[in-house]
N, C-alpha and C positions, 0 to 999 in steps of 0.2 A: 372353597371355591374362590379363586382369584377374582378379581376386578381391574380387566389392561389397562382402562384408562385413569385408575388409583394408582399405577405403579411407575416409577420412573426409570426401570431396569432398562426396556426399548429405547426410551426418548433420549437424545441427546442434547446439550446446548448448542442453539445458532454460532455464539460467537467462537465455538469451540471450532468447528467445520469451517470460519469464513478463512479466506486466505489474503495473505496482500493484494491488494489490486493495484494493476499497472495503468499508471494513467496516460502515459504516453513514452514513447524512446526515444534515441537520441544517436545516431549508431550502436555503440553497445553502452550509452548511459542508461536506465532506465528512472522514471520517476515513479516510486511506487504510494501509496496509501495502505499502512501498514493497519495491522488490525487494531491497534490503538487510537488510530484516526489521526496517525502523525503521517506527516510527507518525511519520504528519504529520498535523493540520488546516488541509485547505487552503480558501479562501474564506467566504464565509460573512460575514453582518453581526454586528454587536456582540453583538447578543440568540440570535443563531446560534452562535455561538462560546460562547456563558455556557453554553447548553443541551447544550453537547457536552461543556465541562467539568465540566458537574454529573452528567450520565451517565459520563463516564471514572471520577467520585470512584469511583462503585456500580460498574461492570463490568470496567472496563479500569485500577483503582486500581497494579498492580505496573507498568504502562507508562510509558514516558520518551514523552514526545510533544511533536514540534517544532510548532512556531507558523508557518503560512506565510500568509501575503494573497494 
C-alpha cells in the first residue's frame, strides 16, 4: 500500500516552476527579476536602455542590474 503524501514522485519544487518576472518595459527593454532574485535589462534599443536607467536611478536605486542585449 503506497502512502501519496510520503512520496515525492507528484510534488514538484516551487522554484523549479517560477519564471522570471518582468517588472516593467521600456519599448522593447524589458527589466526582468530572474529566478535568482538578480535584476537584468534585457533587449531594448539605445534610447530604451537610457530610459530604464533613468527610471531605476528613482525606483529601483538599491538594485545591482546586469546589462544583457
Amino acid at each position: 500500500m503506497s502512502h501519496p503524501r510520503w512520496q515525492n514522485g507528484g510534488m514538484k519544487n516551487e522554484k523549479q516552476n517560477r519564471k522570471d518576472e518582468l517588472i516593467t518595459q521600456f519599448g522593447g527593454a524589458m527589466l526582468v527579476k530572474t529566478r535568482e532574485g538578480k535584476f537584468e535589462l534585457q533587449g531594448g534599443s539605445a534610447d530604451n536602455r537610457t530610459e530604464a536607467k533613468e527610471w531605476m536611478s528613482l525606483f529601483l536605486h538599491e538594485a545591482v542590474v546586469s546589462f544583457c542585449e
